[in-house]
C-alpha positions in Angstrom: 0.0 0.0 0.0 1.4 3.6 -0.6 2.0 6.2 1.7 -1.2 7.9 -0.1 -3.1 5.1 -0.1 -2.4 4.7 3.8 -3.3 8.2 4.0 -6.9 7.7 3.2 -7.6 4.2 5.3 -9.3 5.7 8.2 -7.4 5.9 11.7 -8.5 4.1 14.6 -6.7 5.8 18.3 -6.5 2.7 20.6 -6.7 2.9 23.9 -10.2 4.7 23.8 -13.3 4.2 24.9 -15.9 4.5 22.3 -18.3 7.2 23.6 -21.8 6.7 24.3 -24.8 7.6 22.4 -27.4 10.0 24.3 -30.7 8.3 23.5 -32.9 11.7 21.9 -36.1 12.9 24.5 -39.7 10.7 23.5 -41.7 12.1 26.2 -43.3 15.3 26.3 -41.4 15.7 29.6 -38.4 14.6 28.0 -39.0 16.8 25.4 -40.0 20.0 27.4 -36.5 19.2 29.7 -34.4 19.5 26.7 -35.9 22.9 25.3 -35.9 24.3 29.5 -31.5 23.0 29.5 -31.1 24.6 25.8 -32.8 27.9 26.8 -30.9 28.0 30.0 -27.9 27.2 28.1 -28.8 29.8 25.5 -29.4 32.5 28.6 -25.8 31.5 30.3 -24.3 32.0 26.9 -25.7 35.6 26.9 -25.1 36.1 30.4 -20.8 35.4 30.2 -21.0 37.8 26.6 -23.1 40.2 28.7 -21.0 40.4 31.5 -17.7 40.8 29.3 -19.0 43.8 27.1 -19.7 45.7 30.6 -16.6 44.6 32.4 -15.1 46.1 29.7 -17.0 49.6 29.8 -16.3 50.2 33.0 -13.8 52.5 34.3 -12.3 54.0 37.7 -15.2 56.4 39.3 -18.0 54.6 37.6 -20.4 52.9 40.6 -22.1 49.3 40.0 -24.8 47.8 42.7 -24.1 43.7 43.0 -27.8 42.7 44.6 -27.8 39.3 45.9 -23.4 39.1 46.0 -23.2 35.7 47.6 -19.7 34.8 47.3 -18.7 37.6 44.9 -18.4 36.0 41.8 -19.5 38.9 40.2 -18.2 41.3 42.5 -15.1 40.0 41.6 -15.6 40.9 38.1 -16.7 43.9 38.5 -14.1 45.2 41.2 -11.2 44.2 39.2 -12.5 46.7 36.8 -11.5 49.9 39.1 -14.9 51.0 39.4 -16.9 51.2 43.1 -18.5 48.1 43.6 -21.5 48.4 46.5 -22.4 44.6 46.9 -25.4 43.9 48.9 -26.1 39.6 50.5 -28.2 39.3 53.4 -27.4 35.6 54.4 -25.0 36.3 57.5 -22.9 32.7 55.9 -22.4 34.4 52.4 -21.7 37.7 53.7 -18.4 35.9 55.6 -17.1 34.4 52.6 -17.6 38.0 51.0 -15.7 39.4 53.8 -13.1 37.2 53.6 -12.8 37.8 49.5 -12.7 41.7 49.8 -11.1 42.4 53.1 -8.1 44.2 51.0 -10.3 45.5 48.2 -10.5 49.5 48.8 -13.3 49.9 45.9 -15.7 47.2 47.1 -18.4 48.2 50.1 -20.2 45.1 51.3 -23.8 45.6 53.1 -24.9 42.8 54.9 -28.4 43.4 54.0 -31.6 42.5 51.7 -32.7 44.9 49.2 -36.3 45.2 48.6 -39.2 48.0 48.7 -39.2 49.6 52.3 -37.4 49.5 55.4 -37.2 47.6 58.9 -36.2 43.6 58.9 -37.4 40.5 57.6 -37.1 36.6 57.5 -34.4 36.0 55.4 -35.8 32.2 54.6 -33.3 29.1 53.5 -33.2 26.2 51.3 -33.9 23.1 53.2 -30.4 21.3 52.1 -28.9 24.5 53.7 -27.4 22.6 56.6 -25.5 19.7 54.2 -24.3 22.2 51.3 -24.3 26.0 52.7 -22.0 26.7 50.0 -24.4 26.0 47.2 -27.9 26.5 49.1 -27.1 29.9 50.1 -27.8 31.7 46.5 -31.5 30.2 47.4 -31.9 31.9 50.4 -35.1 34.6 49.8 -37.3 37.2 51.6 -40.1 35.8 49.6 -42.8 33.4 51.0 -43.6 30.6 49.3 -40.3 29.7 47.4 -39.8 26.1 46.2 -37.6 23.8 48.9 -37.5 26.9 51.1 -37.8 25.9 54.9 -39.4 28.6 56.0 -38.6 27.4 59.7 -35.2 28.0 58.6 -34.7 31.7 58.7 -32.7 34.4 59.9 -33.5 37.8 60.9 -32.2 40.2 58.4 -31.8 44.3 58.0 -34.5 45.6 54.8 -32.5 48.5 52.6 -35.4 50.0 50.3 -33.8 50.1 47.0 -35.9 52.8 45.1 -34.5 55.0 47.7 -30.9 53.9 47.5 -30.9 54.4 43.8 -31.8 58.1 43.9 -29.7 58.7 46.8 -26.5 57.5 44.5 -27.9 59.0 41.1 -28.3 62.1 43.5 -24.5 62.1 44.5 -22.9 60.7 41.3 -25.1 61.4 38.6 -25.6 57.9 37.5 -24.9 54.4 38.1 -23.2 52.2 35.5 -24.6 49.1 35.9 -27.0 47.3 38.6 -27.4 43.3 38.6 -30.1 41.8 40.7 -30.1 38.2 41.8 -32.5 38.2 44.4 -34.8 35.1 44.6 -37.9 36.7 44.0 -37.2 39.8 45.6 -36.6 41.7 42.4 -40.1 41.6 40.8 -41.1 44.9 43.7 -38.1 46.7 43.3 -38.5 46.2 39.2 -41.9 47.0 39.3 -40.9 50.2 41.7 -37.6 51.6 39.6 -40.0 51.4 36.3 -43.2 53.2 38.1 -41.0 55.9 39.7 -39.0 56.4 36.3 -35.4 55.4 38.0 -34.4 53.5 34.8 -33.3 56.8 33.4 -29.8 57.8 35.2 -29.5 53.8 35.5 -27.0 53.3 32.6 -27.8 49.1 31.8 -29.4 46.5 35.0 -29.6 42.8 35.0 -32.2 40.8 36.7 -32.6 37.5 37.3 -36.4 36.8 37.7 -38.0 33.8 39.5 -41.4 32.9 38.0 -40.7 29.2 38.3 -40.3 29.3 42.2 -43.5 31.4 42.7 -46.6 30.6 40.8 -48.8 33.2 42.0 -46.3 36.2 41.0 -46.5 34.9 37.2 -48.3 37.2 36.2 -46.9 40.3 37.5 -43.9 39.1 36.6 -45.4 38.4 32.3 -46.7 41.9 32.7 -43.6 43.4 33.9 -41.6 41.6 31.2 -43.9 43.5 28.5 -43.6 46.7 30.0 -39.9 46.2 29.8 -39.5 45.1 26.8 -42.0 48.1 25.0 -40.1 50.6 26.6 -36.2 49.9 27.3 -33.4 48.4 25.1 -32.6 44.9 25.8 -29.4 46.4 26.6 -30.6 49.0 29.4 -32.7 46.5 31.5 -32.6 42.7 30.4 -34.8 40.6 32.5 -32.9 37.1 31.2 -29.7 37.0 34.0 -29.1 33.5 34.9 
């Protein structure tokens, strides 16, 4: 056989295991499982391209509001960008591990708080795997009743910031904020609801919510109401309702 020849005789690698085949969806559950993990996939696609183009906007002196920090994964991002970082977690476990993080980051200001519309304290409610994995039950952790596998016995007293007011207190000291990202288990469909009613969108330069009609049934439709008002009058850039 010639070296050409040999060329074209198709190459086996030993030493490999042949992978398996992933039998397609049948079932209308099946089916509906696989659309739910491609849009997901499709919305944590957006999500990583989102979050470079602002990274790379922002500059020294700008302010950004992280709403629901947890363990700074996005603060991180955002602080190493130069600009003033106010990050905002209420679960007294996720708030240590932010402490830790930041302790020698000048431009980061961590509130151990929730953010919501009005003032005072409330039950800051956690998943019922808390206990085994704190780590990865904390981002469930919500001021919302209701909440799927939320132990509602499970709660903490937490301090209540009203966020309408925040944001015109910083637009009224620095003109505007840059960026805004809400991950707030529920949380965010008053404060949304609020910022549009009151007009706050406008010194907001772009905000990024992740909204929780899944885990509460009775909000959906405040929260299919909201997303048409949002999308007839911002730019999917300005306010984007599709954080993951």
């Amino acid at each position: 056989m010639t070296e050409p020849d040999q060329a074209l005789e198709p190459q086996v690698k030993k030493g490999k295991k042949e992978k398996s085949v992933k039998a397609l969806p049948t079932t209308p559950d099946e089916i509906e499982a696989l659309i739910r993990r491609q849009k997901r996939n499709q919305r944590k696609a957006w999500a990583e391209g989102y979050m470079t183009a602002i990274t790379a906007m922002l500059r020294p002196g700008d302010l950004v509001m992280d709403c629901g920090a947890n363990m700074g994964v996005v603060t991180e991002l955002l602080a190493a960008t130069g600009a003033d970082v106010l990050a905002y977690e209420p679960d007294p476990y996720a708030f240590s591990i932010l402490e830790q993080k930041f302790a020698n980051a000048p431009n980061v200001t961590l509130v151990n708080a929730a953010v919501g519309v009005g003032t005072g304290t409330i039950r800051l409610m956690r998943a019922d795997n808390f206990g085994d994995n704190p780590d990865g039950a904390s981002v469930k952790s919500t001021i919302l009743d209701g909440g799927r596998r939320i132990d509602a016995e499970n709660a903490v007293e937490v301090t209540l910031l009203d966020f309408p007011t925040l944001v015109r207190e910083q637009v009224a000291a620095r003109g505007e904020i840059a960026f805004i990202k809400m991950d707030i288990e529920g949380a965010e469909l008053d404060i949304l609801e609020a910022l549009d009613r009151e007009d706050l969108f406008t010194n907001i330069r772009a905000l990024v919510a992740e909204t929780h009609e899944r885990k509460f049934k009775d909000l959906r439709d405040r929260y299919k109401a909201l997303r048409e008002v949002v999308a007839a009058k911002y730019p999917a850039g300005k306010v984007n309702l599709d954080w993951i």
